[in-house]
Structures are given as structure tokens and as C-alpha cells.
C-alpha positions as CSV (number, residue, x, y, z in Angstrom):
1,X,105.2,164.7,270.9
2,X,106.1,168.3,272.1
3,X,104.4,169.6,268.9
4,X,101.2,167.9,269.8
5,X,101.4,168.9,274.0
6,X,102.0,172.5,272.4
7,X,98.8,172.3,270.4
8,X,96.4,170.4,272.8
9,X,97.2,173.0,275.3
10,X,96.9,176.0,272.9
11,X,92.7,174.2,272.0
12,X,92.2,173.4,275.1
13,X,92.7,177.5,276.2
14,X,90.6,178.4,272.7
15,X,88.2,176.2,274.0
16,X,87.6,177.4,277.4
17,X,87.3,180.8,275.9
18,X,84.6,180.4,274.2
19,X,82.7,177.8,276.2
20,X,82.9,180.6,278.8
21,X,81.7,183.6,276.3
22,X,79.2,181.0,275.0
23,X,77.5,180.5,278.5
24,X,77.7,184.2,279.5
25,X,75.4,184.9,276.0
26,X,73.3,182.0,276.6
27,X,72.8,183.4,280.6
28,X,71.6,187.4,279.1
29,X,69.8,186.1,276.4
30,X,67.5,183.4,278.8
31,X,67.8,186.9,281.7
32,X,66.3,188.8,278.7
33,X,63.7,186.8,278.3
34,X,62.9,185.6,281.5
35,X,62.2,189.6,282.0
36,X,60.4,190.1,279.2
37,X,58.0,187.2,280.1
38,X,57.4,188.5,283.7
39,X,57.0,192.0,283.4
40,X,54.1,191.3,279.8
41,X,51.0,192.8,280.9
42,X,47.3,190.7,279.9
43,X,46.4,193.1,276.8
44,X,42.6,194.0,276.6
45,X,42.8,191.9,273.2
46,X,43.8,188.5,275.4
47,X,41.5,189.2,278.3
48,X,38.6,189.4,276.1
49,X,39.3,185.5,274.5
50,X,39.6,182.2,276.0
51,X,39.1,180.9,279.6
52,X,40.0,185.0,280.4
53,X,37.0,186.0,278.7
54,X,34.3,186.4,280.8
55,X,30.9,184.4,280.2
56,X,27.6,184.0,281.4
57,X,27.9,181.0,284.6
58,X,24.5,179.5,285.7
59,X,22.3,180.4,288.4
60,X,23.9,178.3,291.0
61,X,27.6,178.8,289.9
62,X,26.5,183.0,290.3
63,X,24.7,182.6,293.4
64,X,28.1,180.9,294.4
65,X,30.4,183.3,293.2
66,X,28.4,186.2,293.4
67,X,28.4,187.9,290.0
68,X,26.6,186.4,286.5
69,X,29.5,186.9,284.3
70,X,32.8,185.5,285.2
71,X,36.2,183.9,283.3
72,X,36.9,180.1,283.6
73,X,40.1,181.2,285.1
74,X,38.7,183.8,287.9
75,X,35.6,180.7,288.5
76,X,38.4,178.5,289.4
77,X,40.2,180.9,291.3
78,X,37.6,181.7,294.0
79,X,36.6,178.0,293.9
80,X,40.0,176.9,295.8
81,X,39.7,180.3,297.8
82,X,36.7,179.3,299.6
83,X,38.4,175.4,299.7
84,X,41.1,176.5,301.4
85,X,39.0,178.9,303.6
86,X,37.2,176.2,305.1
87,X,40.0,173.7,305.2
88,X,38.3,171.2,302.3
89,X,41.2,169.5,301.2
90,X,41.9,166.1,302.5
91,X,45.1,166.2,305.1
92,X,46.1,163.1,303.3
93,X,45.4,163.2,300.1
94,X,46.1,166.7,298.9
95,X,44.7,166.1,295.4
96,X,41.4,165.2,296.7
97,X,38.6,168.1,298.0
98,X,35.9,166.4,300.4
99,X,32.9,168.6,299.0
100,X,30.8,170.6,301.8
101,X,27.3,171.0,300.6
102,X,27.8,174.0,298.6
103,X,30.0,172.2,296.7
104,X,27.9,169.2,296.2
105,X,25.7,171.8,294.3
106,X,28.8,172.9,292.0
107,X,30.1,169.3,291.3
108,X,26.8,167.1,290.9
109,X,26.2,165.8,294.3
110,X,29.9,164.5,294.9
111,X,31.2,163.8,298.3
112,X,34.8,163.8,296.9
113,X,36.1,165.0,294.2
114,X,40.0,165.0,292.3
115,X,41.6,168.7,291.8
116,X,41.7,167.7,288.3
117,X,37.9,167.2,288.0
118,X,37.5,170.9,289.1
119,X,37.7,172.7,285.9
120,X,35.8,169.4,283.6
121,X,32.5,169.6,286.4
122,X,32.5,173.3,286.2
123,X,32.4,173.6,282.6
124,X,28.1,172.7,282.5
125,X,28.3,175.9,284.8
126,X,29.3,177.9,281.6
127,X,26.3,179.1,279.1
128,X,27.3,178.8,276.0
129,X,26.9,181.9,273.8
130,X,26.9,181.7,269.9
């Protein structure tokens, strides 16, 4: 029975060891990374694709935003700005924007619409190019 304390205790202390080297590998790899993520610039290859490329918008969507070309992402962007400027979101319902009559224009003649509908009723807004 000695024999077996003897061991248990010896794997339990080879055990702790390297649970505790394993953890402080796992914790500079995911700092590493972490760092690597946040300090990765937008290339000029990725701001030129996708909803960072900018597009041609409408008539209404430019008069809106001031500018003919725009990305999805900036569109969006200076959509909640000028929600939260004029205090459009409903105090109860946070998800919910009650639509001024600018934003009628944008979002079809809504009174109300979901901050999840945003980007979908926006996307007419977008001319598409070939």
C-alpha cells in the first residue's frame, strides 16, 4: 500500500507540472494571437472586395449619405449614426428603430423597422455593377 501512496503522489506532482506548463503555452500562444489579430491592418487588396468595397448607392441612399460611392459597411455605419443622433431607437425595444421620414425613404415607407432588417432593405440601395 506504501508502494502505491509513493507512486500516486510522485503522478500526481508530474502531473501538476505539466498541467501548469501546458496552460502557461496555451495562455502566449492565444496572447500571440490575440495581438496579431488586433494590431492586422485592412490591406488595400481587402478594402477593395466585399461589403468594404465601395459601390455605386442610389440617388436617395447618396443624397442621404452624401457621397455616390460608398461600402455596405461604411452605408451602415452612418445609418445608426444619424439613429442615434436623433434618438430613433425605441426606449423599449432596443432592436427596433421607429423610422423618421428620411428613413421611410431608405426602408420602403416603414414606420418601424428590426436592426436586423437594416442591411436586407438597404441592399436595393446598391447598383449592381457587372
Amino acid at each position: 500500500m506504501a508502494t502505491l501512496r509513493t507512486i500516486g503522489g510522485k503522478c500526481r506532482a508530474l502531473m501538476a507540472a505539466a498541467k501548469a506548463s501546458t496552460a502557461a503555452s496555451v495562455e502566449s500562444s492565444a496572447t500571440k494571437t490575440t495581438a496579431a489579430k488586433k494590431s492586422k491592418p485592412v490591406s488595400a487588396a481587402n478594402a477593395t472586395r466585399g461589403i468594404l468595397k465601395p459601390v455605386p448607392v442610389s440617388p436617395t441612399l447618396s443624397q442621404f449619405i452624401g457621397s455616390n460611392e460608398a461600402s455596405r459597411t461604411e452605408v451602415v455605419k452612418k445609418i445608426w449614426d444619424y439613429i442615434k443622433l436623433h434618438n430613433l431607437q425605441n426606449p423599449e425595444n432596443k432592436k427596433e428603430i421607429i423610422c423618421d421620414e428620411k428613413l421611410k425613404v431608405l426602408f420602403s415607407g416603414k414606420d418601424r423597422v428590426g436592426f436586423l432588417e437594416i442591411a436586407k432593405l438597404l441592399s436595393v440601395h446598391f447598383v449592381k455593377t457587372a
